[in-house]
Backbone of each chain as ProteinMPNN parsed JSONL, in Angstrom:
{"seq_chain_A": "XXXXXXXXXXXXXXXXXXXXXXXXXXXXXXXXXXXXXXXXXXXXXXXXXXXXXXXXXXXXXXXXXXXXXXXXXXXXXXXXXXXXXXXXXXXXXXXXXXXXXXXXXXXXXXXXXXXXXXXXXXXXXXXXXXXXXXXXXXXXX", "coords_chain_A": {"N_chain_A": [[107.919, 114.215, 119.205], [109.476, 113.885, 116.193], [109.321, 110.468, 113.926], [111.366, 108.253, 112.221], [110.755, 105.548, 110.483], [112.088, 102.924, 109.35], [112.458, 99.557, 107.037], [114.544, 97.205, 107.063], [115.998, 96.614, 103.86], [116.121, 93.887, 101.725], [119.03, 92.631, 99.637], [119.882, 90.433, 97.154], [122.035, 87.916, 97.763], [124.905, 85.411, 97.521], [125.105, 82.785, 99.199], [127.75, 82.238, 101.699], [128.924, 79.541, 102.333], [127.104, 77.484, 101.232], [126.988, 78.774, 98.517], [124.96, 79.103, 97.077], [121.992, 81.499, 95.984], [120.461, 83.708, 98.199], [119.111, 86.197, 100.295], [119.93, 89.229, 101.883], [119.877, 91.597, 104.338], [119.892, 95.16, 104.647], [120.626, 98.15, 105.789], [119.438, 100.794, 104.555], [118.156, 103.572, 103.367], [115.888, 106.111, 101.46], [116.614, 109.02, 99.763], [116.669, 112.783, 99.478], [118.866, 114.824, 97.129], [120.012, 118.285, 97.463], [120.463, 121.323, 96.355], [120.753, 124.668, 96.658], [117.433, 125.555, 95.854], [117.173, 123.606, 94.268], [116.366, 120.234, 93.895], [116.84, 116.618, 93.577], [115.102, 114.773, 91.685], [114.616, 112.478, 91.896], [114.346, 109.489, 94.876], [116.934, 108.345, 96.473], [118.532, 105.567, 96.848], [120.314, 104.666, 99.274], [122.969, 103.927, 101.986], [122.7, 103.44, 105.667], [125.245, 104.055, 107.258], [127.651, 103.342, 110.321], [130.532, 103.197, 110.192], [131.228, 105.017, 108.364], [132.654, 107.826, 108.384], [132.477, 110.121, 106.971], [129.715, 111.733, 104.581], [129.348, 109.454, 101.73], [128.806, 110.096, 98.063], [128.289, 109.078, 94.712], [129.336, 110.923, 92.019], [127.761, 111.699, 89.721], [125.023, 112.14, 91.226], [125.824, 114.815, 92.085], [126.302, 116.408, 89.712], [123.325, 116.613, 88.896], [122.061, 118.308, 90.209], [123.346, 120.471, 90.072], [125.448, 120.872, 91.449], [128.663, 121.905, 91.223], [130.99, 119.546, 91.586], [133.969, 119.214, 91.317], [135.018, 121.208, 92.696], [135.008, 121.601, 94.92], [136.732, 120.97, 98.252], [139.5, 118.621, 97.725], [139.68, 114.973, 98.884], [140.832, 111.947, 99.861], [139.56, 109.124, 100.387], [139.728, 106.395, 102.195], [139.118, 102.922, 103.207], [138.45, 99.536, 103.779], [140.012, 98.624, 101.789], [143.531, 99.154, 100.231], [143.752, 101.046, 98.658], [143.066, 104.298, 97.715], [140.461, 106.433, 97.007], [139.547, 109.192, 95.647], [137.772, 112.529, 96.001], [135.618, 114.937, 96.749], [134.712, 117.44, 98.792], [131.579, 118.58, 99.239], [129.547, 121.603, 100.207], [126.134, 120.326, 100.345], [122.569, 119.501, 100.344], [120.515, 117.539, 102.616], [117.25, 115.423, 102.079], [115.501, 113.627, 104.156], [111.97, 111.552, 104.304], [110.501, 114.404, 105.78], [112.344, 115.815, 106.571], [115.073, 117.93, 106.751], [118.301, 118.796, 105.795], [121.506, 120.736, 106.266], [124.286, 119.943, 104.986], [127.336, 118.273, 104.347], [128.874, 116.742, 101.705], [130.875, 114.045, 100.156], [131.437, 114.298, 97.664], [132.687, 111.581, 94.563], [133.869, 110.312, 91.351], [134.157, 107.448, 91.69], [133.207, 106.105, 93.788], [130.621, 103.997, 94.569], [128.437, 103.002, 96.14], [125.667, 105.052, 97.896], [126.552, 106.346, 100.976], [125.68, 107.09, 104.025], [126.871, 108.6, 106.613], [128.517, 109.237, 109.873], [129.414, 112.176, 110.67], [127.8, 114.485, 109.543], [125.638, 112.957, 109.266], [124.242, 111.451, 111.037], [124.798, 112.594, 113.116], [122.521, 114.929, 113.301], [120.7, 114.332, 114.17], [118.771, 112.631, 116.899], [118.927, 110.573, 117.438], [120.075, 107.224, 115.935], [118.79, 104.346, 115.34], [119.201, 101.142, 115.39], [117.98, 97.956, 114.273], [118.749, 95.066, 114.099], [118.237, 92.314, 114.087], [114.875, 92.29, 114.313], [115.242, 93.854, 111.783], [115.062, 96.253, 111.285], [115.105, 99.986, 111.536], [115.093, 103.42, 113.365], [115.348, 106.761, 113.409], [115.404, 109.622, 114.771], [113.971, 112.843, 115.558]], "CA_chain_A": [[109.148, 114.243, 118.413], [108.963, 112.703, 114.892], [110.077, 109.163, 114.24], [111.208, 108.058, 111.162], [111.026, 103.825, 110.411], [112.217, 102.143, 107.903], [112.801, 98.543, 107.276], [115.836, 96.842, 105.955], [115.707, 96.106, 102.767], [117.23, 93.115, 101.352], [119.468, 92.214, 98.797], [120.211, 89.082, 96.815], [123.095, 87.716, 98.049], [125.074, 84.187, 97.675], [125.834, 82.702, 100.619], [129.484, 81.427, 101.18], [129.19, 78.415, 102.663], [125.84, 76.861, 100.427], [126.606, 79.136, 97.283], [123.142, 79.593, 97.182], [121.222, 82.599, 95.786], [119.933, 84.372, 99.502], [118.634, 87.457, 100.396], [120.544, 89.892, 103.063], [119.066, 92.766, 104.614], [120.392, 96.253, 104.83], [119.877, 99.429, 106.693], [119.169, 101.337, 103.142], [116.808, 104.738, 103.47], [115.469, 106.918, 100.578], [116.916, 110.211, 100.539], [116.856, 113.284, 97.926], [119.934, 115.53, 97.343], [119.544, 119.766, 96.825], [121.739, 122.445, 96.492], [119.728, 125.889, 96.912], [116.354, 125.278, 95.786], [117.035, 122.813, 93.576], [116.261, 118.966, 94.464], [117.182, 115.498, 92.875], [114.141, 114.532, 90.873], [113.696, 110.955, 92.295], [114.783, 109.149, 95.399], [118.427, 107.72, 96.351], [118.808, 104.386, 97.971], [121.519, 105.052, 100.522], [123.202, 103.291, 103.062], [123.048, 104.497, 106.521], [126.705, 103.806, 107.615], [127.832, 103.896, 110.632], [131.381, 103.045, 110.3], [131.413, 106.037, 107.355], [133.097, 109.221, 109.091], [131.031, 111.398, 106.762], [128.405, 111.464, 103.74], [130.346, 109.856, 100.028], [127.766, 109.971, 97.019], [128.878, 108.873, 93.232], [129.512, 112.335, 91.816], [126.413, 112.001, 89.18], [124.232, 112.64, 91.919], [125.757, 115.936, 92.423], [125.316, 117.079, 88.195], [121.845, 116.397, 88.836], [120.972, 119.287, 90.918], [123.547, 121.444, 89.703], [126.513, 120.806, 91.959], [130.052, 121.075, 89.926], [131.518, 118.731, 92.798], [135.075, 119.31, 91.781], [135.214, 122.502, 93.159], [134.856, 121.54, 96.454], [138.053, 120.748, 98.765], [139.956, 117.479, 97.498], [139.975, 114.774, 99.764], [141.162, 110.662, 99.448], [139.037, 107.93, 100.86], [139.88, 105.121, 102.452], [138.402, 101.825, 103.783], [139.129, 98.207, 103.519], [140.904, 98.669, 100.495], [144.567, 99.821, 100.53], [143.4, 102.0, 97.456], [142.146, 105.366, 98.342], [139.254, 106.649, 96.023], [139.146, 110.33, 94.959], [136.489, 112.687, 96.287], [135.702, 116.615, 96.833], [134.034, 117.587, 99.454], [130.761, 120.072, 99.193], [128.232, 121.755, 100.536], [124.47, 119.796, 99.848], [121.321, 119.256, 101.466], [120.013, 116.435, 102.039], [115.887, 115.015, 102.769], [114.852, 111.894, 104.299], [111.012, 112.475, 104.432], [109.84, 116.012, 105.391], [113.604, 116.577, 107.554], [115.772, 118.682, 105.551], [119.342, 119.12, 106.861], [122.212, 121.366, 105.388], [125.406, 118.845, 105.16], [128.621, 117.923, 103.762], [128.78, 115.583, 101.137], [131.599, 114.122, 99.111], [131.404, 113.271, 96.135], [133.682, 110.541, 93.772], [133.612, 109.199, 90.762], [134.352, 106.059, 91.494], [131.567, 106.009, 94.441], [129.086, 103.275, 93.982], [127.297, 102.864, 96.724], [125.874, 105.801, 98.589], [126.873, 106.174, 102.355], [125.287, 108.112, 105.037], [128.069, 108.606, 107.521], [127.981, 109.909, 111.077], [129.371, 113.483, 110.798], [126.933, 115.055, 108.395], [124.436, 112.433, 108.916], [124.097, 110.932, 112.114], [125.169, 113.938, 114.18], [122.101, 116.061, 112.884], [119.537, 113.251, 114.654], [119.015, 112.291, 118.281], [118.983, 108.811, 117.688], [119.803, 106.366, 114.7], [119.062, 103.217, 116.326], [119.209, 99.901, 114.495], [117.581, 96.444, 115.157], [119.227, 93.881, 113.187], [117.32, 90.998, 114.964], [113.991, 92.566, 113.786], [115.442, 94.377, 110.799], [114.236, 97.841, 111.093], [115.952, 101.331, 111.687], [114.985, 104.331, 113.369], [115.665, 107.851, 112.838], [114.562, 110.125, 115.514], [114.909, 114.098, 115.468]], "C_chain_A": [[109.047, 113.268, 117.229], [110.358, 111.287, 114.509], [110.287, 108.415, 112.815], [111.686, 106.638, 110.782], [111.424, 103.596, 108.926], [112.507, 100.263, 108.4], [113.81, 98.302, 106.524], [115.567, 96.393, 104.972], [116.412, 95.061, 101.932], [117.827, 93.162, 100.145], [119.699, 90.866, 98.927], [122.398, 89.209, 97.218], [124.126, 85.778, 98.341], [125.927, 83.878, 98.845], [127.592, 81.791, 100.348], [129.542, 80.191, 101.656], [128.333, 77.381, 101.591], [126.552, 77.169, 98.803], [125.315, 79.123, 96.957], [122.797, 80.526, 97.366], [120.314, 82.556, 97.351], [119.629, 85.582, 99.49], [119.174, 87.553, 102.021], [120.221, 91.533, 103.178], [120.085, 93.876, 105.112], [119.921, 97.295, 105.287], [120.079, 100.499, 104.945], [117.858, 102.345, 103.894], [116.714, 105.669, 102.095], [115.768, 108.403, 100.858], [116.876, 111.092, 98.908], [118.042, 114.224, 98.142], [119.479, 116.907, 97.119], [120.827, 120.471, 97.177], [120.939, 123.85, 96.129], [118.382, 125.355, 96.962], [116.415, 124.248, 94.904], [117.074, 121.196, 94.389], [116.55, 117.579, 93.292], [115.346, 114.894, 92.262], [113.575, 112.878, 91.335], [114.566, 110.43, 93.381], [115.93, 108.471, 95.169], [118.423, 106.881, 97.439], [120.215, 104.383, 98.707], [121.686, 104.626, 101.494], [123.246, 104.22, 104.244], [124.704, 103.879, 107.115], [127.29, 103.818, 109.059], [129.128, 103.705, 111.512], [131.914, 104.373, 109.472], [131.795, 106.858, 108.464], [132.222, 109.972, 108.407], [129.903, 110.495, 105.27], [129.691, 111.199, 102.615], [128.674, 109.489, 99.041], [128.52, 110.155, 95.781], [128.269, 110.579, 92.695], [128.289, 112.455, 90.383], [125.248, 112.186, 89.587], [124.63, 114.352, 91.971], [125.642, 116.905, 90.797], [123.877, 117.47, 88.58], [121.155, 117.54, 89.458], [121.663, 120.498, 91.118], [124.729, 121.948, 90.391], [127.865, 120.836, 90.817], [131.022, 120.933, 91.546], [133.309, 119.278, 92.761], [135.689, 120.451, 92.024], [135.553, 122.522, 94.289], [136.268, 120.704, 96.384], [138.469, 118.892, 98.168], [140.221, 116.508, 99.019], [139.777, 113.335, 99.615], [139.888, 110.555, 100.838], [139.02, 106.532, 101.176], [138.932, 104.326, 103.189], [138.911, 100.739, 103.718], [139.925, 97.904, 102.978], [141.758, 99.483, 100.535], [144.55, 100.826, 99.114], [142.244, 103.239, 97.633], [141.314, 105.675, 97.092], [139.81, 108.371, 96.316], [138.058, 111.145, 95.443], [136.373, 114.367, 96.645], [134.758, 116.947, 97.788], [132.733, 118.546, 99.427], [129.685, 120.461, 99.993], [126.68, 120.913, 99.662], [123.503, 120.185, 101.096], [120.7, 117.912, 101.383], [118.874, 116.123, 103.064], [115.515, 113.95, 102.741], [113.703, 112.665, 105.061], [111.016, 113.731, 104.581], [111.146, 116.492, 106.816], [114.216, 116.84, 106.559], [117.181, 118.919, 106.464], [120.255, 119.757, 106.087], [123.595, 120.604, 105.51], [126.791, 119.224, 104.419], [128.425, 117.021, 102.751], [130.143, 115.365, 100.181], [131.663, 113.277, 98.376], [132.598, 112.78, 94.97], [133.04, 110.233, 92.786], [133.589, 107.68, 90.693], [133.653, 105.233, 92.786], [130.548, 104.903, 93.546], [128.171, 103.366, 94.634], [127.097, 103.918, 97.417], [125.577, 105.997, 99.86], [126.177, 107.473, 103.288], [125.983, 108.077, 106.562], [127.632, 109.459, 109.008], [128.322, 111.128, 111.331], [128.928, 113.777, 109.335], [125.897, 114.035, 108.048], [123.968, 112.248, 109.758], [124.066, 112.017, 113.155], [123.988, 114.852, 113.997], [120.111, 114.95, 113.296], [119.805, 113.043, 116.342], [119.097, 111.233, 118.927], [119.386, 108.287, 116.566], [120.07, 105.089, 115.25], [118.515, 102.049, 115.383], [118.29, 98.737, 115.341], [117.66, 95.225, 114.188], [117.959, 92.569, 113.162], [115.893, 91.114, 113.904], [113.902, 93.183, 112.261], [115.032, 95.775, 110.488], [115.481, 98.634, 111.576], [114.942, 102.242, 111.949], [115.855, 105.552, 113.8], [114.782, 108.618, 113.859], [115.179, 111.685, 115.3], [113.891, 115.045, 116.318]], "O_chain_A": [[108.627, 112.112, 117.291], [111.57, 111.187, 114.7], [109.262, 107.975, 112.293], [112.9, 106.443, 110.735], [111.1, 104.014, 107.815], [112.681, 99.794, 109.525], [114.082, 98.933, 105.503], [114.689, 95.534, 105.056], [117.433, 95.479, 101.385], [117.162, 93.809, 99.336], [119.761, 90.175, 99.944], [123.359, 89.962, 97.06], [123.879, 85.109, 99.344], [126.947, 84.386, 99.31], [128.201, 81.175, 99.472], [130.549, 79.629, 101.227], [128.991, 76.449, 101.13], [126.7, 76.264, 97.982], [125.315, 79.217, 95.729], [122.917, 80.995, 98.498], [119.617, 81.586, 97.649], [119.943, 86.168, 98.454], [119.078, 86.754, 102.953], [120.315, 92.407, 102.316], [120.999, 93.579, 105.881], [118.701, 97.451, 105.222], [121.215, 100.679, 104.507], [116.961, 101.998, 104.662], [117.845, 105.93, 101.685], [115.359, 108.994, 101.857], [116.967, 110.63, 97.771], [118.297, 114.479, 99.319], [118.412, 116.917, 96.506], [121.779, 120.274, 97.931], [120.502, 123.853, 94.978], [118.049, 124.722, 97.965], [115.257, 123.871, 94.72], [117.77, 121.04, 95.392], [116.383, 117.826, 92.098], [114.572, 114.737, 93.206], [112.487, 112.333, 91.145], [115.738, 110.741, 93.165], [116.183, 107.995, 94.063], [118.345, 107.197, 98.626], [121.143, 103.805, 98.142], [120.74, 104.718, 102.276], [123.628, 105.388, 104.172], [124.593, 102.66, 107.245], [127.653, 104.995, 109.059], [129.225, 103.842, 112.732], [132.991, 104.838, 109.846], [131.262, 106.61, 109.546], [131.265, 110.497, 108.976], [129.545, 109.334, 105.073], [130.635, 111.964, 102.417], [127.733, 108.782, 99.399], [129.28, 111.112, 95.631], [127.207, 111.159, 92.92], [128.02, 113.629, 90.13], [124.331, 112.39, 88.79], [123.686, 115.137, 91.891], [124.987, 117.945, 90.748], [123.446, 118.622, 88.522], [119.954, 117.77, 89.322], [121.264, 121.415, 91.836], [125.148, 123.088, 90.19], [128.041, 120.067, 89.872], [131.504, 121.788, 92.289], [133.899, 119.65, 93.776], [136.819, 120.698, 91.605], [136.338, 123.349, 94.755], [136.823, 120.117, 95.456], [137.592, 118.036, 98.286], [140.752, 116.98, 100.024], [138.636, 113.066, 99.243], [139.5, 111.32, 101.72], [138.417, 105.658, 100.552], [137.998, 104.873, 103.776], [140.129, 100.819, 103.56], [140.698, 97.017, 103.339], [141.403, 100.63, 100.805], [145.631, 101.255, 98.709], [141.016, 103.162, 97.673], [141.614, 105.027, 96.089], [140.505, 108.583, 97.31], [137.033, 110.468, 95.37], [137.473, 114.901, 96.787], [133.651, 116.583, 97.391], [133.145, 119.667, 99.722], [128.919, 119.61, 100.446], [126.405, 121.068, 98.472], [123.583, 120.788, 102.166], [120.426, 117.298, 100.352], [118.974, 116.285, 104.281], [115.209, 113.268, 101.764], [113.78, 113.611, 105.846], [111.482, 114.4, 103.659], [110.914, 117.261, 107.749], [114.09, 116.213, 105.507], [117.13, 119.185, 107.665], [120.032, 119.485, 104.907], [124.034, 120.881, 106.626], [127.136, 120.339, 104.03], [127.482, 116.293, 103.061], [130.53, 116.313, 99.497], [131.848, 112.061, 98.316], [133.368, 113.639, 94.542], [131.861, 109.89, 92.872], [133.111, 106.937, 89.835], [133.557, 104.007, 92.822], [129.999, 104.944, 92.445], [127.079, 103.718, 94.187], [128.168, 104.278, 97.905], [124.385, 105.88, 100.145], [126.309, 108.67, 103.031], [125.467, 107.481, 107.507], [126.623, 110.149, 109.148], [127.679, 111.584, 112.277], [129.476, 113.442, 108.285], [125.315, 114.023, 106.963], [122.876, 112.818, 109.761], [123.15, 112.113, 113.972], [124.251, 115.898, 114.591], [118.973, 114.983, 112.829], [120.879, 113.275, 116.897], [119.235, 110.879, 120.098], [118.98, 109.068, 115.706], [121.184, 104.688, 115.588], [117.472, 102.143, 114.735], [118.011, 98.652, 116.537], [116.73, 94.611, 113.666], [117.126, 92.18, 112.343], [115.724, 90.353, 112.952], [112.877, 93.113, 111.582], [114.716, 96.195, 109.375], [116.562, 98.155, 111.917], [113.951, 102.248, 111.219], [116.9, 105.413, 114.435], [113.575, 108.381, 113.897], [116.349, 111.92, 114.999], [114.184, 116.219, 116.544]]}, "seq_chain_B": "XXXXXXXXXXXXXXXXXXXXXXXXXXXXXXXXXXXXXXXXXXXXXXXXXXXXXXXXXXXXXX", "coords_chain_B": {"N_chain_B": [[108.928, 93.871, 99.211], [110.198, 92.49, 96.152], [112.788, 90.832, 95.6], [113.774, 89.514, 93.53], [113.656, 91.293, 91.51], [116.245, 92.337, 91.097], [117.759, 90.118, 89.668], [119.133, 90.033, 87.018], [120.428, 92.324, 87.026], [122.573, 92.494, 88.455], [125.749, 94.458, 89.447], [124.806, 96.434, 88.46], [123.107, 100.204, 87.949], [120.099, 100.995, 88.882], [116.576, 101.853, 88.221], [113.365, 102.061, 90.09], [110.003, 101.808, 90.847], [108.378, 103.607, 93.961], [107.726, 101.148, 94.845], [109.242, 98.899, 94.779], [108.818, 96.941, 92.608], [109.042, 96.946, 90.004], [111.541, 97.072, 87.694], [112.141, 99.973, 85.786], [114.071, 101.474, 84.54], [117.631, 100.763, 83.634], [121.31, 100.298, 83.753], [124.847, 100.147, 83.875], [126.18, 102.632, 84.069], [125.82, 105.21, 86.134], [125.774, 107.934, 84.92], [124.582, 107.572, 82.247], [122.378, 106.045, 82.882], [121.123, 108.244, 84.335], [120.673, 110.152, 81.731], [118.927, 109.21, 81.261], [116.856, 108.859, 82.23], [116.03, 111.004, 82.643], [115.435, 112.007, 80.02], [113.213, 110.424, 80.154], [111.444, 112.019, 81.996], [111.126, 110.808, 84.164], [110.177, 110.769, 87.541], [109.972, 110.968, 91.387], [110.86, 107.692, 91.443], [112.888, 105.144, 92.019], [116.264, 105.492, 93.085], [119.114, 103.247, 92.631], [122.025, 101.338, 93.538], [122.827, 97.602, 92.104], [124.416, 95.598, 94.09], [127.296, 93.542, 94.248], [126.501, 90.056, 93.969], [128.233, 88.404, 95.229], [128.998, 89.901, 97.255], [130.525, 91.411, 100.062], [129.11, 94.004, 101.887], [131.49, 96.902, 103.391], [132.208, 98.947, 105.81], [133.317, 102.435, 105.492], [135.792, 105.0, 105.903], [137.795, 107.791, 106.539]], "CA_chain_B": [[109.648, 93.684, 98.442], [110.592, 91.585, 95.512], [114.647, 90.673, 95.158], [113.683, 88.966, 92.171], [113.782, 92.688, 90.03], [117.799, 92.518, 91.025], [118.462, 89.152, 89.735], [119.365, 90.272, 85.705], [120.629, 93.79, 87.318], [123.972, 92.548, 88.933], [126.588, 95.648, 89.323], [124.007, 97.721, 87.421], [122.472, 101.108, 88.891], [118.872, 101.264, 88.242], [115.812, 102.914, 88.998], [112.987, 100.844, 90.089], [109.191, 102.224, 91.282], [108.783, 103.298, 94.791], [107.476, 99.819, 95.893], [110.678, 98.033, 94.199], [108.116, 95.897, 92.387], [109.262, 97.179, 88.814], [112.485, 98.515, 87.049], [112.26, 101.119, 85.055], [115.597, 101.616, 83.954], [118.934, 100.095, 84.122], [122.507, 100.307, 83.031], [126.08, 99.94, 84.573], [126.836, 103.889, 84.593], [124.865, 106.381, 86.169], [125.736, 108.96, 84.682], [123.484, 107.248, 81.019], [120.985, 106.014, 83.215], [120.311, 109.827, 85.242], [120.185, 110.968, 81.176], [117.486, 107.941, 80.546], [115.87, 109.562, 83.497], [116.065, 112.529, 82.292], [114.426, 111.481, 78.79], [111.531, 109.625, 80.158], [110.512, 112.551, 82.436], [110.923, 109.681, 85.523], [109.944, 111.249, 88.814], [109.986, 109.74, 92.533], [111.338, 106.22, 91.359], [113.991, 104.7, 93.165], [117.566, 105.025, 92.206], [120.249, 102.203, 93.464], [123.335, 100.184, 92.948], [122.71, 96.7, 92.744], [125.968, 95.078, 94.768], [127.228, 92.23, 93.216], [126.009, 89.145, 94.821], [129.235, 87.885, 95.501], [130.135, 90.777, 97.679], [130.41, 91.727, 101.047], [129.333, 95.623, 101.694], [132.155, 97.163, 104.329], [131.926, 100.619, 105.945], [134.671, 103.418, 104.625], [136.666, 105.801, 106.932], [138.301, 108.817, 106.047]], "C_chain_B": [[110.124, 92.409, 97.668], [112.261, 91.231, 94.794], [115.141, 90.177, 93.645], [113.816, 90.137, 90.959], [114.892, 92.685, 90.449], [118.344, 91.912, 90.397], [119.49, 89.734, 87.864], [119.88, 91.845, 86.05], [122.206, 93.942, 87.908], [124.61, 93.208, 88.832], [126.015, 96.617, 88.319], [123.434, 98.609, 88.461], [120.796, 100.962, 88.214], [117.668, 101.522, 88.951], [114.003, 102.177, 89.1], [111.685, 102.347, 90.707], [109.355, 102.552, 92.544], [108.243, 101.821, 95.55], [108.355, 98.537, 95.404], [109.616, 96.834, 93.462], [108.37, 96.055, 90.624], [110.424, 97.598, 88.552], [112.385, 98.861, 86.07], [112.945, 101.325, 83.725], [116.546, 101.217, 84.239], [120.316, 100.42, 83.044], [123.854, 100.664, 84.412], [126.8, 101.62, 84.563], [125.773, 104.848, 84.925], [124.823, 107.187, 85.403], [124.816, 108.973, 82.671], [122.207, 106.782, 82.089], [120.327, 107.484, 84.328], [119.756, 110.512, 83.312], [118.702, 109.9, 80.784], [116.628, 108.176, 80.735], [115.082, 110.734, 82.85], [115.116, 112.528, 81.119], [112.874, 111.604, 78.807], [110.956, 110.616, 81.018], [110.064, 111.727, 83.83], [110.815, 110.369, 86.455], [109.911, 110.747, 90.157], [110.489, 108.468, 91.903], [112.727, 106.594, 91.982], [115.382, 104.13, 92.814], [118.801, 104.6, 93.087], [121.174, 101.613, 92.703], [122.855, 98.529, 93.245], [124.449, 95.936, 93.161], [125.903, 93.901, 93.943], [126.62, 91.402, 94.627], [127.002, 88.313, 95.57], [129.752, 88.489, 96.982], [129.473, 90.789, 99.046], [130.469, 93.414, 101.345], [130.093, 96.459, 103.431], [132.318, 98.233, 104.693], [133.343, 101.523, 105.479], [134.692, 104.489, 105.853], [137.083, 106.446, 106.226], [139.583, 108.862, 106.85]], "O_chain_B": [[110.423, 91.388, 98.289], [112.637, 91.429, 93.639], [116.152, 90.301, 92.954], [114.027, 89.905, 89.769], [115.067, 93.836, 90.051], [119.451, 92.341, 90.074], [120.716, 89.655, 87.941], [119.646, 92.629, 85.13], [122.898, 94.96, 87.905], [124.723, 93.212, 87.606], [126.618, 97.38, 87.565], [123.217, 98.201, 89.602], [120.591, 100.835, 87.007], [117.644, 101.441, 90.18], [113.51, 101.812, 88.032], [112.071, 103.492, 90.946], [110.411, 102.067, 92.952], [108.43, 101.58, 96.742], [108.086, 97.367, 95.678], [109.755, 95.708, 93.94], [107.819, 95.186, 89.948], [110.667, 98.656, 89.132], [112.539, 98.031, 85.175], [112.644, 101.346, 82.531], [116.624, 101.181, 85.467], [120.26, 100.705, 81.847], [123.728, 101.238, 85.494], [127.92, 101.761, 85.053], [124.944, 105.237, 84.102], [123.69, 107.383, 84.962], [124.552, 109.99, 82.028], [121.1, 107.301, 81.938], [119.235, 107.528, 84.896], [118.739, 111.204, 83.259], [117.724, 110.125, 80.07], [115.609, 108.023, 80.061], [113.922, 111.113, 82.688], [114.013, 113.056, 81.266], [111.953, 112.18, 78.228], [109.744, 110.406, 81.084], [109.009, 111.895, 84.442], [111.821, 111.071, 86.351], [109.745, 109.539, 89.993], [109.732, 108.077, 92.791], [113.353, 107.611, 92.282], [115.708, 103.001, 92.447], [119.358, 105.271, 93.956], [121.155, 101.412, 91.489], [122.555, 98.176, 94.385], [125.407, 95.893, 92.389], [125.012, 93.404, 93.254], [126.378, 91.804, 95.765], [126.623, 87.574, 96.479], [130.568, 87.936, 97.719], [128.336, 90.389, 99.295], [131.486, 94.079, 101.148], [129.387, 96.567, 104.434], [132.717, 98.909, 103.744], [134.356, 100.913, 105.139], [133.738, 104.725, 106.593], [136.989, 106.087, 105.053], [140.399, 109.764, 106.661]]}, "name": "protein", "num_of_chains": 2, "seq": "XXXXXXXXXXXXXXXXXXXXXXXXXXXXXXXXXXXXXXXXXXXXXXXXXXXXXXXXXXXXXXXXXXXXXXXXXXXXXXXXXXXXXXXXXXXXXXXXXXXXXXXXXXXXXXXXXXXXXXXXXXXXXXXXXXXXXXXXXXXXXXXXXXXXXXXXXXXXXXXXXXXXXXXXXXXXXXXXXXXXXXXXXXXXXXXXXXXXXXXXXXX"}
């Protein structure tokens, strides 16, 4: 059964107690977007999430391969912030390495970072198992 | 990996080699840096948000 590793990848980050430039590691994987035969032309650093309910991606990912996002069903976004975000839901595809899966994705303008959520990401794997400690992630299917 | 290609990149998206050891391209809206992309004919490189440094990144619910 294939096994797909990654490591966390850090970011710079100042700590709060020091203020001092640090580096903090994230579960981040490389993924490409498609919509028929068409594919995103260069990898997308993407969080795997797995507080996200589904997949959100900044809606200039979905131009790119030929999506017109606001077609798809309207649908707010909340989180931490008592300010919902904007977002349309659509059919994509989306490939981390040589797995291809047919998904959901919704896309916002006002999307920065992009989330890989557990229905339409997680649900379509038999594992996504973390290891903070060590810093790695796998991806089993 | 080198964190050091983020430091001058703060709340910018940009598109870095795949061994994050170069960027490419940069700018604060995707939607000029996918046509920058687009320009240069960029292929496989690696396109991200850098978070601010300030920030704390918190999961989203529907």
């Amino acid at each position: 059964m294939p096994l797909i590793k990654y490591n966390f990848l850090p970011d710079i980050f100042i700590h709060p107690n020091t203020r001092k430039l640090g580096t903090i590691y994230r579960p981040y994987v490389l993924v490409k977007i498609g919509d028929g035969n068409k594919w995103s032309g260069n990898f997308i650093k993407a969080l795997i999430d797995s507080g996200a309910d589904h997949n959100v991606f900044p809606s200039s990912f979905a131009a790119e391969v030929g999506i017109d996002y606001t077609k798809g069903e309207y649908k707010q976004i909340i989180g931490v912030s008592d300010l919902p975000i904007d977002s349309y839901v659509n059919f994509a595809k989306i490939k981390i390495e040589n797995k291809e899966i047919e998904t959901v994705i919704q896309f916002g303008e006002k999307i920065q970072m992009p989330l890989l959520g557990r229905e339409g990401f997680f649900n379509y794997f038999d594992y996504i198992k973390f290891n903070a400690k060590k810093r790695f992630l796998e991806i089993k299917y | 990996m080198d964190v050091q290609i983020y430091r001058n990149n703060e709340n910018k998206w940009i598109a870095t080699d795949r061994n994050y050891k170069k960027v490419l391209l940069s700018n604060k809206n995707l939607d000029k840096l996918q046509s920058s992309i687009k320009k240069s004919k960029i292929r496989d490189a690696v396109i991200m948000f850098v978070p601010s440094f300030n920030s704390t990144l918190a999961p989203q619910c529907l």
